[in-house]
mmCIF entry with sequence, helices, sheets and N, C-alpha, C, O atoms, coordinates in Angstrom:
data_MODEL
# 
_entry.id   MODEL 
# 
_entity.id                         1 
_entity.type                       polymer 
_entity.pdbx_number_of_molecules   1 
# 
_entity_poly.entity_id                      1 
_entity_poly.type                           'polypeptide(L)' 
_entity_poly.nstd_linkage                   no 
_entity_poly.nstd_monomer                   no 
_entity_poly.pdbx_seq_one_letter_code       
;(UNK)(UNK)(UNK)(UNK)(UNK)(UNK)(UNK)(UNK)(UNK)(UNK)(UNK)(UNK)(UNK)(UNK)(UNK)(UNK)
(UNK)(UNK)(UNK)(UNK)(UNK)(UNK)(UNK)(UNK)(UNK)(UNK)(UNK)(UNK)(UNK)(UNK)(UNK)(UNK)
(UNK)(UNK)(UNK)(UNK)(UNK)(UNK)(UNK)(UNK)(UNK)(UNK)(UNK)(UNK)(UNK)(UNK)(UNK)(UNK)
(UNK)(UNK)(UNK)(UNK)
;
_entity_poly.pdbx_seq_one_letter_code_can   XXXXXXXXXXXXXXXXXXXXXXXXXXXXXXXXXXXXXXXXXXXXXXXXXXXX 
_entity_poly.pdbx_strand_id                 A 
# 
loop_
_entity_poly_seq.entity_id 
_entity_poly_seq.num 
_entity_poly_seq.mon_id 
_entity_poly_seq.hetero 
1 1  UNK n 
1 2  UNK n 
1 3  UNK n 
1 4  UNK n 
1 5  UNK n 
1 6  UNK n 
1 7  UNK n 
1 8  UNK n 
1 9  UNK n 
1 10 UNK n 
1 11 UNK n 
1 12 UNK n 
1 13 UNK n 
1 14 UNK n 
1 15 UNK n 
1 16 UNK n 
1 17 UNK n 
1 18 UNK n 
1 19 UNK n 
1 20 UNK n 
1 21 UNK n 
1 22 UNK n 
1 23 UNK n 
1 24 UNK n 
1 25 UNK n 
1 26 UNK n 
1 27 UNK n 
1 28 UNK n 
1 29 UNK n 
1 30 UNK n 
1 31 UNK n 
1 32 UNK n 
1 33 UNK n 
1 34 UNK n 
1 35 UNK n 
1 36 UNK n 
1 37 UNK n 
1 38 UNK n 
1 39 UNK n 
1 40 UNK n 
1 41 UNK n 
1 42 UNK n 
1 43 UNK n 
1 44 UNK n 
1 45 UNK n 
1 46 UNK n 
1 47 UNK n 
1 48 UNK n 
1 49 UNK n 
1 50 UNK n 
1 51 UNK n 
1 52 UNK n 
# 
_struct_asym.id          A 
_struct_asym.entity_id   1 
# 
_struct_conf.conf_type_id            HELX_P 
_struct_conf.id                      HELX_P1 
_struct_conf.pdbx_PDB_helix_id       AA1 
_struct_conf.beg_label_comp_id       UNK 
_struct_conf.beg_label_asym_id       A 
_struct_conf.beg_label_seq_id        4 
_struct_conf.pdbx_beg_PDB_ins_code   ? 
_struct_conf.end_label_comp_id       UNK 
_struct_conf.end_label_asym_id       A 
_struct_conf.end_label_seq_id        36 
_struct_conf.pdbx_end_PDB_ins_code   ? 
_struct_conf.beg_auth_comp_id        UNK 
_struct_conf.beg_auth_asym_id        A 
_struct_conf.beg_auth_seq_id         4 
_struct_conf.end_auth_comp_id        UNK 
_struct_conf.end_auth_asym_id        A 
_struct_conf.end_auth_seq_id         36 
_struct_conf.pdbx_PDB_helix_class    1 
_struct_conf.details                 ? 
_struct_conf.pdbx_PDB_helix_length   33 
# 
_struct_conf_type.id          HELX_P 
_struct_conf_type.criteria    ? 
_struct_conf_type.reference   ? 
# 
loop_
_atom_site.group_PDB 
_atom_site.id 
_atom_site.type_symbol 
_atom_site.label_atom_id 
_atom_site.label_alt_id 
_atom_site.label_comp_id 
_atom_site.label_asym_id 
_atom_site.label_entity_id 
_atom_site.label_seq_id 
_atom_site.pdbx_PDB_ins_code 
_atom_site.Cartn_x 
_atom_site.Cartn_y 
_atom_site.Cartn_z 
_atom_site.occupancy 
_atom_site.B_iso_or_equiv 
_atom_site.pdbx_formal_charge 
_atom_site.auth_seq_id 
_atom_site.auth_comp_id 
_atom_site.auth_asym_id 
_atom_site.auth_atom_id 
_atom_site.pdbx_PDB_model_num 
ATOM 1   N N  . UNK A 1 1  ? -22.512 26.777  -3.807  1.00 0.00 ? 1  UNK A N  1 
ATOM 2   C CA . UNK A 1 1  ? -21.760 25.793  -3.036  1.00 0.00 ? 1  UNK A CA 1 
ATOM 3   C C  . UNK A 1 1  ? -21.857 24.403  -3.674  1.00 0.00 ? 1  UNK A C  1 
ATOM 4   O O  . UNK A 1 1  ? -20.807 23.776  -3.808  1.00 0.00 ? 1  UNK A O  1 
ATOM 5   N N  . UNK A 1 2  ? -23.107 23.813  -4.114  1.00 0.00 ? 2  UNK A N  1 
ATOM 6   C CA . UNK A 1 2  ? -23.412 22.801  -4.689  1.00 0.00 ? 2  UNK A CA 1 
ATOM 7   C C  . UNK A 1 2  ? -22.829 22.529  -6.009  1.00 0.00 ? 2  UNK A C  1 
ATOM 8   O O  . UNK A 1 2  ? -22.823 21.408  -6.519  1.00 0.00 ? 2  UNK A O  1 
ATOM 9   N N  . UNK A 1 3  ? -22.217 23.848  -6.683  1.00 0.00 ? 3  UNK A N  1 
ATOM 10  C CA . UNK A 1 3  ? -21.462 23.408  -7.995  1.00 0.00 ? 3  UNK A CA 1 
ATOM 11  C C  . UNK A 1 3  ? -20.210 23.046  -7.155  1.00 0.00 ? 3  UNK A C  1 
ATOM 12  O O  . UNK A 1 3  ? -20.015 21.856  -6.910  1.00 0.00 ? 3  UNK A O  1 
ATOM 13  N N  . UNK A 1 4  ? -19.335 23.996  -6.691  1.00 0.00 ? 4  UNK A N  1 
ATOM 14  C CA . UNK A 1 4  ? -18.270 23.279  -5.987  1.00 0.00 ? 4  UNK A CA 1 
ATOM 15  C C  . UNK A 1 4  ? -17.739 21.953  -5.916  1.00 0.00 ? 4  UNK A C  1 
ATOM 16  O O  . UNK A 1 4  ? -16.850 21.400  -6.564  1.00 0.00 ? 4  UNK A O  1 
ATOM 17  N N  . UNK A 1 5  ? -18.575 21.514  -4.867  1.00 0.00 ? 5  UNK A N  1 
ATOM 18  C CA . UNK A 1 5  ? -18.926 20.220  -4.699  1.00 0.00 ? 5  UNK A CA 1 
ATOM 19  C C  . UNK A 1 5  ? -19.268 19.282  -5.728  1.00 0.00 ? 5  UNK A C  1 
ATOM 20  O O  . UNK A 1 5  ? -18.940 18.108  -5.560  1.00 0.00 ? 5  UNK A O  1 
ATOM 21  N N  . UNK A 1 6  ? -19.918 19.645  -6.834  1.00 0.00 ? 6  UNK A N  1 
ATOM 22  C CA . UNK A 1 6  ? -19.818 18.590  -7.738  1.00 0.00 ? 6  UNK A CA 1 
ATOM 23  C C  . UNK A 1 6  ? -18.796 18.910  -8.991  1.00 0.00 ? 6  UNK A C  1 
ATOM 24  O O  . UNK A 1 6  ? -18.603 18.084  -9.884  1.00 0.00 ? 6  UNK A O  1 
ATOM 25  N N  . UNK A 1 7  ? -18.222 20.083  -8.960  1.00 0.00 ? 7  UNK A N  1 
ATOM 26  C CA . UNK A 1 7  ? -17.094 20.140  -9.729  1.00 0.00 ? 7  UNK A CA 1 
ATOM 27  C C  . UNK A 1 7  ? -15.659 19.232  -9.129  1.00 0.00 ? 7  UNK A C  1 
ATOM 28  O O  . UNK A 1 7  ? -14.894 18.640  -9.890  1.00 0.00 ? 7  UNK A O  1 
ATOM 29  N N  . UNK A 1 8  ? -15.514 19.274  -7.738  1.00 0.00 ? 8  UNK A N  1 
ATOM 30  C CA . UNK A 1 8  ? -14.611 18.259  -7.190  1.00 0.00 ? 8  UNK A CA 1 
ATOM 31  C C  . UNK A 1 8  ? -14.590 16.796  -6.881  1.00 0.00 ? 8  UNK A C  1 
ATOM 32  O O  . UNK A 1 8  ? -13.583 16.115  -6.685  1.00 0.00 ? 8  UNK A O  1 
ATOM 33  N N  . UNK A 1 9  ? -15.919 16.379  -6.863  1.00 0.00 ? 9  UNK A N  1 
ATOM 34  C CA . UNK A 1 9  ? -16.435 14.805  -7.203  1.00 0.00 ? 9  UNK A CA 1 
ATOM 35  C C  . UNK A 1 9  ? -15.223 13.743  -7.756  1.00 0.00 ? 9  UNK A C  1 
ATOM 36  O O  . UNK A 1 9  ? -14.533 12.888  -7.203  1.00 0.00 ? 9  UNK A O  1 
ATOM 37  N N  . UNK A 1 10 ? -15.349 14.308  -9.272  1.00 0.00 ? 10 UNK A N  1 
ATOM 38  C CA . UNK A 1 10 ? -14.518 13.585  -10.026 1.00 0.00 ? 10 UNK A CA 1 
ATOM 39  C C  . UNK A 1 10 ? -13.185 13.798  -9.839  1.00 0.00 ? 10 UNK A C  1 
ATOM 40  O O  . UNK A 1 10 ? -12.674 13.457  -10.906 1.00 0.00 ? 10 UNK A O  1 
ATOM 41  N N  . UNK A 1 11 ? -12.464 14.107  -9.216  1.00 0.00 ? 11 UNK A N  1 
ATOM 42  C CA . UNK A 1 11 ? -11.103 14.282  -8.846  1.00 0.00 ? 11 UNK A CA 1 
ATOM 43  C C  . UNK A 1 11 ? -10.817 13.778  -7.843  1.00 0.00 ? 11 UNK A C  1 
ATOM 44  O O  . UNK A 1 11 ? -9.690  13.474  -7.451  1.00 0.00 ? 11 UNK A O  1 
ATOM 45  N N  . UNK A 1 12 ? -11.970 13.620  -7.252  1.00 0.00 ? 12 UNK A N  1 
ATOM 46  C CA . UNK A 1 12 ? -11.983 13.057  -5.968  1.00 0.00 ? 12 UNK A CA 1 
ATOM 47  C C  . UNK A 1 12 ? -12.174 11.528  -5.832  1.00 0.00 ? 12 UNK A C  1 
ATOM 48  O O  . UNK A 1 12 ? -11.706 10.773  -4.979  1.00 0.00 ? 12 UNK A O  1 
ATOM 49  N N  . UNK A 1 13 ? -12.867 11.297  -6.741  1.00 0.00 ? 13 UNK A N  1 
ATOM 50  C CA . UNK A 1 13 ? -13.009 9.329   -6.913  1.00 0.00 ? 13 UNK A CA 1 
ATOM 51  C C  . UNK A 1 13 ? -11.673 9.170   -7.773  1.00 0.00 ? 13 UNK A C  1 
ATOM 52  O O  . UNK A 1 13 ? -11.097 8.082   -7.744  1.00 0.00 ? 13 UNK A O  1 
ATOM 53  N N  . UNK A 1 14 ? -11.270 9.995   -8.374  1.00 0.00 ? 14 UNK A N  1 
ATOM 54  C CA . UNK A 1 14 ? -9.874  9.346   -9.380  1.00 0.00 ? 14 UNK A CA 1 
ATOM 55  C C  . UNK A 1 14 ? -8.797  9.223   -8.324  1.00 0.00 ? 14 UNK A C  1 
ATOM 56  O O  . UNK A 1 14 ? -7.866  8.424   -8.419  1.00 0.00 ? 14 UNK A O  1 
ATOM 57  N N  . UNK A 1 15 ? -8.947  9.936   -7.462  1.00 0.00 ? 15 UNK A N  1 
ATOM 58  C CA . UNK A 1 15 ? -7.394  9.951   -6.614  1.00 0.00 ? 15 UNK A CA 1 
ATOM 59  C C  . UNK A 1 15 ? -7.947  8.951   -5.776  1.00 0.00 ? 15 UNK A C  1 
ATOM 60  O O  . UNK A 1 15 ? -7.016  8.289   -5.317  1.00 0.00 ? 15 UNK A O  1 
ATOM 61  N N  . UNK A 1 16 ? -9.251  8.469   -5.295  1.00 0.00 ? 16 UNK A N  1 
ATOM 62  C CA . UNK A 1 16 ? -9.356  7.041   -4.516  1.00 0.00 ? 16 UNK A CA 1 
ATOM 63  C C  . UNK A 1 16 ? -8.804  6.209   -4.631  1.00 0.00 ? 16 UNK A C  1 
ATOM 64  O O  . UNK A 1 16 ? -8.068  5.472   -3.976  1.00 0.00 ? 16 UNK A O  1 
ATOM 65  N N  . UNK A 1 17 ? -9.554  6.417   -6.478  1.00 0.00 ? 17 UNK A N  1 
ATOM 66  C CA . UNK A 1 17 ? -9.057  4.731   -6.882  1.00 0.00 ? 17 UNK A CA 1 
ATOM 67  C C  . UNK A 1 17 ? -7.503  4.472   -6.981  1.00 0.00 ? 17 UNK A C  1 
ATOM 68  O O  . UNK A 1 17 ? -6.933  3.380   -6.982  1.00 0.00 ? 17 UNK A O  1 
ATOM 69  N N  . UNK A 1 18 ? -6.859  5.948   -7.079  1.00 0.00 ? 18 UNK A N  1 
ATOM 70  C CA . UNK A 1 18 ? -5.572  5.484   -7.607  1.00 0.00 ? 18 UNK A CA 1 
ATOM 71  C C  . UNK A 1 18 ? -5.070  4.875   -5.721  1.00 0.00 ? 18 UNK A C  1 
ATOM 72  O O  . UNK A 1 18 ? -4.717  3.737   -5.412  1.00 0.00 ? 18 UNK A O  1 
ATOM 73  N N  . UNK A 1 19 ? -5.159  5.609   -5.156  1.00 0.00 ? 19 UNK A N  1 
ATOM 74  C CA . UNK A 1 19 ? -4.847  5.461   -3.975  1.00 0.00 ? 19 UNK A CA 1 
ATOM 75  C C  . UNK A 1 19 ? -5.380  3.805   -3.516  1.00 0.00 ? 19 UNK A C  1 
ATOM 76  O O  . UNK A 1 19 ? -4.528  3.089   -2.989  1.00 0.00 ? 19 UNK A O  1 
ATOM 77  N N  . UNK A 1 20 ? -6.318  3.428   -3.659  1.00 0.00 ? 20 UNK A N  1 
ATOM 78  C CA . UNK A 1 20 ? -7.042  1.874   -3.395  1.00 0.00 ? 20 UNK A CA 1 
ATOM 79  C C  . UNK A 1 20 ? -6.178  1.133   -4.727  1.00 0.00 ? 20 UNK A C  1 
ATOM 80  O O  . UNK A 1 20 ? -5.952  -0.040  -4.429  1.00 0.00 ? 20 UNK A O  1 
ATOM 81  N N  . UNK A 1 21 ? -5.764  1.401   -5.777  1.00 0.00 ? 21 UNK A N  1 
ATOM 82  C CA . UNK A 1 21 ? -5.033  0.903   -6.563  1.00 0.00 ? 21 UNK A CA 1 
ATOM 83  C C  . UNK A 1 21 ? -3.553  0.182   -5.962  1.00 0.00 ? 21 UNK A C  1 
ATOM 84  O O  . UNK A 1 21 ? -3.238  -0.995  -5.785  1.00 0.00 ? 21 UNK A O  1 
ATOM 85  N N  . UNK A 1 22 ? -2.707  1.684   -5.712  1.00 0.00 ? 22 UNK A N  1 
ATOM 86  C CA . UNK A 1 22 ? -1.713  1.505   -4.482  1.00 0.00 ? 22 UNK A CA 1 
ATOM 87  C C  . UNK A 1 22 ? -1.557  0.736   -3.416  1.00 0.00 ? 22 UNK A C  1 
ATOM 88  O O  . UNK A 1 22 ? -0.475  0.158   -3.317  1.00 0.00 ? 22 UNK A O  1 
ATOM 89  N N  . UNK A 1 23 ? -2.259  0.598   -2.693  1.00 0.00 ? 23 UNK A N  1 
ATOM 90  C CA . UNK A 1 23 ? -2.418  0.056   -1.617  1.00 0.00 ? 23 UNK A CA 1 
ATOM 91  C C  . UNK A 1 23 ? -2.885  -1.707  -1.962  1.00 0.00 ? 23 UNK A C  1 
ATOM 92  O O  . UNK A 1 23 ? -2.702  -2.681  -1.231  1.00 0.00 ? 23 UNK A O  1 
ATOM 93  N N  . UNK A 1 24 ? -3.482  -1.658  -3.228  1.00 0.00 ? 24 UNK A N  1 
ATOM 94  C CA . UNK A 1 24 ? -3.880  -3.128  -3.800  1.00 0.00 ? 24 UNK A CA 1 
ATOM 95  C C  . UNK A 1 24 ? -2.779  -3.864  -3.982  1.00 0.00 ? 24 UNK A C  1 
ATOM 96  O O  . UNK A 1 24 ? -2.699  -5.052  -3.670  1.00 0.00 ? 24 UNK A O  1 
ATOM 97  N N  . UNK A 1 25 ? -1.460  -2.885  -4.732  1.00 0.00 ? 25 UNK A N  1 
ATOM 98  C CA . UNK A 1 25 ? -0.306  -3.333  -5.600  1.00 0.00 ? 25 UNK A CA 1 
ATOM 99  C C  . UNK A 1 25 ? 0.503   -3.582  -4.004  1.00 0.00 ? 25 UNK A C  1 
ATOM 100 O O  . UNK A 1 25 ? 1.257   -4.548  -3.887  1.00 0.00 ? 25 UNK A O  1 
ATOM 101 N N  . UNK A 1 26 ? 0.367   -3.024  -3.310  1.00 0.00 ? 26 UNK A N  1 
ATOM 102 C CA . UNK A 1 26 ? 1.522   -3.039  -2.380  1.00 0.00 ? 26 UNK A CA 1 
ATOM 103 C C  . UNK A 1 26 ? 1.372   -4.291  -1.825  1.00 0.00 ? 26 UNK A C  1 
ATOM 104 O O  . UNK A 1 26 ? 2.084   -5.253  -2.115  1.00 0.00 ? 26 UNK A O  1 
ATOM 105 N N  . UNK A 1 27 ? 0.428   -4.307  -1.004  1.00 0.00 ? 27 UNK A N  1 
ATOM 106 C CA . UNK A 1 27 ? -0.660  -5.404  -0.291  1.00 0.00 ? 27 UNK A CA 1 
ATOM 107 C C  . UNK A 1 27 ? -0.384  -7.134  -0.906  1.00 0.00 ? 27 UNK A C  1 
ATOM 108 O O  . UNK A 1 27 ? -0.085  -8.147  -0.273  1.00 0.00 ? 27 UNK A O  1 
ATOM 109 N N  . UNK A 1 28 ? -0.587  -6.964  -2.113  1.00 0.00 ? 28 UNK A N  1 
ATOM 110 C CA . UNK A 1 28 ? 0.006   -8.291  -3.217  1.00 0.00 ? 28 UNK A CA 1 
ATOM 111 C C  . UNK A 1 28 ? 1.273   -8.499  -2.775  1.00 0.00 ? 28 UNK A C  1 
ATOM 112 O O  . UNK A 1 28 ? 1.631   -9.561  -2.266  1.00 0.00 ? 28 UNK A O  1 
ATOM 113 N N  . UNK A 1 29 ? 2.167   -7.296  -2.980  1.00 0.00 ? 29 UNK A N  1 
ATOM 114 C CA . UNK A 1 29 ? 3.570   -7.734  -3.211  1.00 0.00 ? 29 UNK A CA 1 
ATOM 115 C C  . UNK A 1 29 ? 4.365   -8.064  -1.921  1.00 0.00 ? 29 UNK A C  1 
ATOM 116 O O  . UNK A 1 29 ? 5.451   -8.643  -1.908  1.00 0.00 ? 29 UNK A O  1 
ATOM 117 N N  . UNK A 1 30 ? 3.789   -7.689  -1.006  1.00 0.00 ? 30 UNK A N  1 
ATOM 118 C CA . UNK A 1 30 ? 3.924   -8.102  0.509   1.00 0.00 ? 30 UNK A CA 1 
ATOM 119 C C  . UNK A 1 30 ? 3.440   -9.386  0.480   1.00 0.00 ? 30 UNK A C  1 
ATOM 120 O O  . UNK A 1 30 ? 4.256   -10.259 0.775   1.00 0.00 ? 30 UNK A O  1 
ATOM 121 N N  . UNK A 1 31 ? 2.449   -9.691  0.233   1.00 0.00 ? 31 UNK A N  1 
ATOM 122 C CA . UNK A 1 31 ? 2.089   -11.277 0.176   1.00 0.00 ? 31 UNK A CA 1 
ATOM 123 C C  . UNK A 1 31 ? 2.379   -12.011 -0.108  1.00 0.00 ? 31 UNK A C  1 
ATOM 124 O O  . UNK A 1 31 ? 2.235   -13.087 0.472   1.00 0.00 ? 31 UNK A O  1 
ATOM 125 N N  . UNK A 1 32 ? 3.242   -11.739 -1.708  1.00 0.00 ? 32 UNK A N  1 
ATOM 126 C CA . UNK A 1 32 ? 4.011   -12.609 -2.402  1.00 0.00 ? 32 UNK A CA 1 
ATOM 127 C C  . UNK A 1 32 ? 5.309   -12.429 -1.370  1.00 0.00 ? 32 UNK A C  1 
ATOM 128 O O  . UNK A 1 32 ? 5.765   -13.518 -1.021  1.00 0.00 ? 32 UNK A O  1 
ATOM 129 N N  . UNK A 1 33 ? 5.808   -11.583 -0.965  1.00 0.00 ? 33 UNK A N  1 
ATOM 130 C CA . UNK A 1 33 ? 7.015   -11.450 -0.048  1.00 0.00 ? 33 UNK A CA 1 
ATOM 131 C C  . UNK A 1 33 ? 7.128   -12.686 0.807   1.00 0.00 ? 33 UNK A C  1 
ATOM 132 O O  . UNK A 1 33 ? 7.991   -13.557 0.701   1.00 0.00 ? 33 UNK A O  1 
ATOM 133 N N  . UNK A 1 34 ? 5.808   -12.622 1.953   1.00 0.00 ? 34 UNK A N  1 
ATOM 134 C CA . UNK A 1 34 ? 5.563   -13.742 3.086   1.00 0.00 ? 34 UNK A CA 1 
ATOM 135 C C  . UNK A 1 34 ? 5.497   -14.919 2.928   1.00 0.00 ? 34 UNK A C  1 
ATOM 136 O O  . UNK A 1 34 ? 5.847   -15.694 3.818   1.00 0.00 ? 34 UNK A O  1 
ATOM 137 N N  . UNK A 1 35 ? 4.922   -15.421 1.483   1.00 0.00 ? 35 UNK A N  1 
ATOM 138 C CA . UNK A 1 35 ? 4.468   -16.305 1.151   1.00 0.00 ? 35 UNK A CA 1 
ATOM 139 C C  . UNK A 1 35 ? 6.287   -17.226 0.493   1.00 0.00 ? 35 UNK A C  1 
ATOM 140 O O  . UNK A 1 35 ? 6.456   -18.404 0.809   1.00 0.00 ? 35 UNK A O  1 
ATOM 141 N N  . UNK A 1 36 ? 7.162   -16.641 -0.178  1.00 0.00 ? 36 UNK A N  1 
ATOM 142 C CA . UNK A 1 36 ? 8.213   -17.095 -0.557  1.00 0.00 ? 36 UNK A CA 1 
ATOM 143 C C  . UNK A 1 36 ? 9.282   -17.083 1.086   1.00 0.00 ? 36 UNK A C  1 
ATOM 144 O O  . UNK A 1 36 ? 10.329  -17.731 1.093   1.00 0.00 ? 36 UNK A O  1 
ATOM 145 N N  . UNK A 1 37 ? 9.011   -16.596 1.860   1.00 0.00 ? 37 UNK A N  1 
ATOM 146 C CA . UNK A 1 37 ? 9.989   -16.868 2.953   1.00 0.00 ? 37 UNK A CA 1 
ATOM 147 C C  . UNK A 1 37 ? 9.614   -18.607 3.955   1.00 0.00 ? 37 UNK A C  1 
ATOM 148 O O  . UNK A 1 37 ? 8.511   -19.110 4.171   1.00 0.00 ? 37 UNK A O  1 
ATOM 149 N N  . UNK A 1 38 ? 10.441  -18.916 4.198   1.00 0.00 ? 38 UNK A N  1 
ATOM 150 C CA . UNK A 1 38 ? 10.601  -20.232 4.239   1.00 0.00 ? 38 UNK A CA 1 
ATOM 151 C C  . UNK A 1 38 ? 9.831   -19.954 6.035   1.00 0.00 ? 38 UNK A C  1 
ATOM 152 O O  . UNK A 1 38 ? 9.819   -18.886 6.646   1.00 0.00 ? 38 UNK A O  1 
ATOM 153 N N  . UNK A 1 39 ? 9.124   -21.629 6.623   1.00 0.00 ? 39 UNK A N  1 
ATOM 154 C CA . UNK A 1 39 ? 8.370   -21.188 7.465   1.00 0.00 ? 39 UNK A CA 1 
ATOM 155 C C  . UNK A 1 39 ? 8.531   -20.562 8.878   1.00 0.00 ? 39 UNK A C  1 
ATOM 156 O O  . UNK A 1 39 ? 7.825   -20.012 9.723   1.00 0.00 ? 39 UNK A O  1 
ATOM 157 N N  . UNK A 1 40 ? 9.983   -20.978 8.672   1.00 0.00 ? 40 UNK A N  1 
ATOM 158 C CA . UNK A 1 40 ? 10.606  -20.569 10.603  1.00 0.00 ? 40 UNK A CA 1 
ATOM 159 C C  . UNK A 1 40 ? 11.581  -19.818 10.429  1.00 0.00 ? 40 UNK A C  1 
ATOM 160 O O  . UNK A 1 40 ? 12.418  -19.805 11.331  1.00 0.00 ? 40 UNK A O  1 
ATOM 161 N N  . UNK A 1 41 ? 11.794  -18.983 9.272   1.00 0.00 ? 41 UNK A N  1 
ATOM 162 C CA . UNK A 1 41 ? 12.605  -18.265 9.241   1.00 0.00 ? 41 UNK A CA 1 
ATOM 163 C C  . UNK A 1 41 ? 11.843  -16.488 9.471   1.00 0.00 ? 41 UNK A C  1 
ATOM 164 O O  . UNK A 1 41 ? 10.718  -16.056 9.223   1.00 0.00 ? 41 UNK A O  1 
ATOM 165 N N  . UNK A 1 42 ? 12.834  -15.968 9.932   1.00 0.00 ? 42 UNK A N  1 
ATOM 166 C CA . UNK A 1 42 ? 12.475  -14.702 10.802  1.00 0.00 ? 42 UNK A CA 1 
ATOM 167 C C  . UNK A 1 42 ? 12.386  -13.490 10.014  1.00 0.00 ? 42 UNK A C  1 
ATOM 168 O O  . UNK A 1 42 ? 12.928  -13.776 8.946   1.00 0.00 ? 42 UNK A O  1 
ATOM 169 N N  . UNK A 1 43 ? 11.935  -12.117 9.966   1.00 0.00 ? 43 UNK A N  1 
ATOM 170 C CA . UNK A 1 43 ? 11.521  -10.984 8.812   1.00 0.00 ? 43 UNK A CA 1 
ATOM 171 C C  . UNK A 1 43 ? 12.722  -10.591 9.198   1.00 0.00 ? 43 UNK A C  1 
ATOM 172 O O  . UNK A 1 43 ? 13.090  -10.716 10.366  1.00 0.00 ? 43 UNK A O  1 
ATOM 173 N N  . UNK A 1 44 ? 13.722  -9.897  7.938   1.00 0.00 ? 44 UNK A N  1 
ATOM 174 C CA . UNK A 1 44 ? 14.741  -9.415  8.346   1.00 0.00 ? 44 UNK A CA 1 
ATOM 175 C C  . UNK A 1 44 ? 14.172  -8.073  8.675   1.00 0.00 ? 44 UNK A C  1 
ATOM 176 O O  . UNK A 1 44 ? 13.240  -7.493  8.119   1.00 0.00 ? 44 UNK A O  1 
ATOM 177 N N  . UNK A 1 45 ? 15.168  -7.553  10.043  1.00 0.00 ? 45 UNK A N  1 
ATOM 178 C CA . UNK A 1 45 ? 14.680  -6.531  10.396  1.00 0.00 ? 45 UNK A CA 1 
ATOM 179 C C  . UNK A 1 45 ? 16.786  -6.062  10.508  1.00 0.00 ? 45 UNK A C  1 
ATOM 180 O O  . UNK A 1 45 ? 17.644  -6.556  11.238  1.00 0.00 ? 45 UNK A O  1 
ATOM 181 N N  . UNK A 1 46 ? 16.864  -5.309  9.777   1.00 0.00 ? 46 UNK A N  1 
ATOM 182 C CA . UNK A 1 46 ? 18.836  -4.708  10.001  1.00 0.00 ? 46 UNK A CA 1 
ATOM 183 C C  . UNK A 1 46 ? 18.312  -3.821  10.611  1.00 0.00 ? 46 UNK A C  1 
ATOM 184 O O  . UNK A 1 46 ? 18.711  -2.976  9.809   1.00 0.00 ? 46 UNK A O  1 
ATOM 185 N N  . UNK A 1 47 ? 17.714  -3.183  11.391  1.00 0.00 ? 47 UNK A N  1 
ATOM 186 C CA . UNK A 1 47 ? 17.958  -1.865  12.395  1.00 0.00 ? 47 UNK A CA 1 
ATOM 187 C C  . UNK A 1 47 ? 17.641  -2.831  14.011  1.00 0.00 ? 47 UNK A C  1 
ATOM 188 O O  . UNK A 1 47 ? 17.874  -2.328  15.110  1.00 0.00 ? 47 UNK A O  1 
ATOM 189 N N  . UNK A 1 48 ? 17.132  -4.136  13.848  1.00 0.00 ? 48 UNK A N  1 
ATOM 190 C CA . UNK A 1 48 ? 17.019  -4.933  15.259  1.00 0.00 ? 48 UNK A CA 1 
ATOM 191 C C  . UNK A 1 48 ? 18.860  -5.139  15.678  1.00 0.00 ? 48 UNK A C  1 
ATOM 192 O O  . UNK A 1 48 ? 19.315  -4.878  16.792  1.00 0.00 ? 48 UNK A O  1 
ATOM 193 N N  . UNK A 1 49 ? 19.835  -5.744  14.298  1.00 0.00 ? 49 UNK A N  1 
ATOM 194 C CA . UNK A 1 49 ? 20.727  -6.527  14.650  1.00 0.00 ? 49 UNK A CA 1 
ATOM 195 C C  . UNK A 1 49 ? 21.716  -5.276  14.867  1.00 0.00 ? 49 UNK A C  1 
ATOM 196 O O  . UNK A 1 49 ? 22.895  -5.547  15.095  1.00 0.00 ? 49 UNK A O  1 
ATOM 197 N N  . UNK A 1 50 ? 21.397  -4.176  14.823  1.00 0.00 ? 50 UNK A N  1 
ATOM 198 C CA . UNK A 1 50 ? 22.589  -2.921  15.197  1.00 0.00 ? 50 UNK A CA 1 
ATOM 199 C C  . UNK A 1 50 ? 23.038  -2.464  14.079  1.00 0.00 ? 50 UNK A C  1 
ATOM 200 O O  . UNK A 1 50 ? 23.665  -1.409  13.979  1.00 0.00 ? 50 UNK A O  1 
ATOM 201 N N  . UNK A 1 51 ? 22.764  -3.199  13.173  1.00 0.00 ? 51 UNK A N  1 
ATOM 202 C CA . UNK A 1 51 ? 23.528  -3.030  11.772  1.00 0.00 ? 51 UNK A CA 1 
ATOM 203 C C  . UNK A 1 51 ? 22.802  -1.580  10.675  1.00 0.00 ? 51 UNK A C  1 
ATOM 204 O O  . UNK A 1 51 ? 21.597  -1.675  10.440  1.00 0.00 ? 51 UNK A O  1 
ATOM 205 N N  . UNK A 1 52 ? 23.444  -0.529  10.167  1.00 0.00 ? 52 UNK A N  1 
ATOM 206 C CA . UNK A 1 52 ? 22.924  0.346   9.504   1.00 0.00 ? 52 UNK A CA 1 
ATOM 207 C C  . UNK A 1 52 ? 22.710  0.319   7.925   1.00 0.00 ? 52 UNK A C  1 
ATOM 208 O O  . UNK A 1 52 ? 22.168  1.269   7.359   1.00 0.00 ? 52 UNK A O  1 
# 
C-alpha cells in the first residue's frame, strides 16, 4: 500500500502546483480587470440587462 502512495506523491504535487499556478494567473488578471475600471462605474453583467 505504502508504495502506492508514494508512487502517486509526485503527480500529485505537480497537478497542485499547476492548479495553484491557475488560480494565481486568473486571480492577477481579475485584479488587473478591477483595478482599470473607473470608480463608480458598475461590472458589466449582459445576462442582468436581458440582453443575450
Amino acid at each position: 500500500m505504502t508504495e502506492v502512495i508514494s508512487a502517486l506523491i509526485p503527480p500529485l504535487l505537480v497537478g497542485a502546483a499547476v492548479v495553484y499556478g491557475v488560480v494565481k494567473l486568473v486571480r492577477s488578471d481579475a485584479a488587473g480587470l478591477r483595478a482599470r475600471r473607473e470608480p463608480g462605474e458598475e461590472p458589466s453583467d449582459k445576462t442582468s440587462s436581458g440582453e443575450y
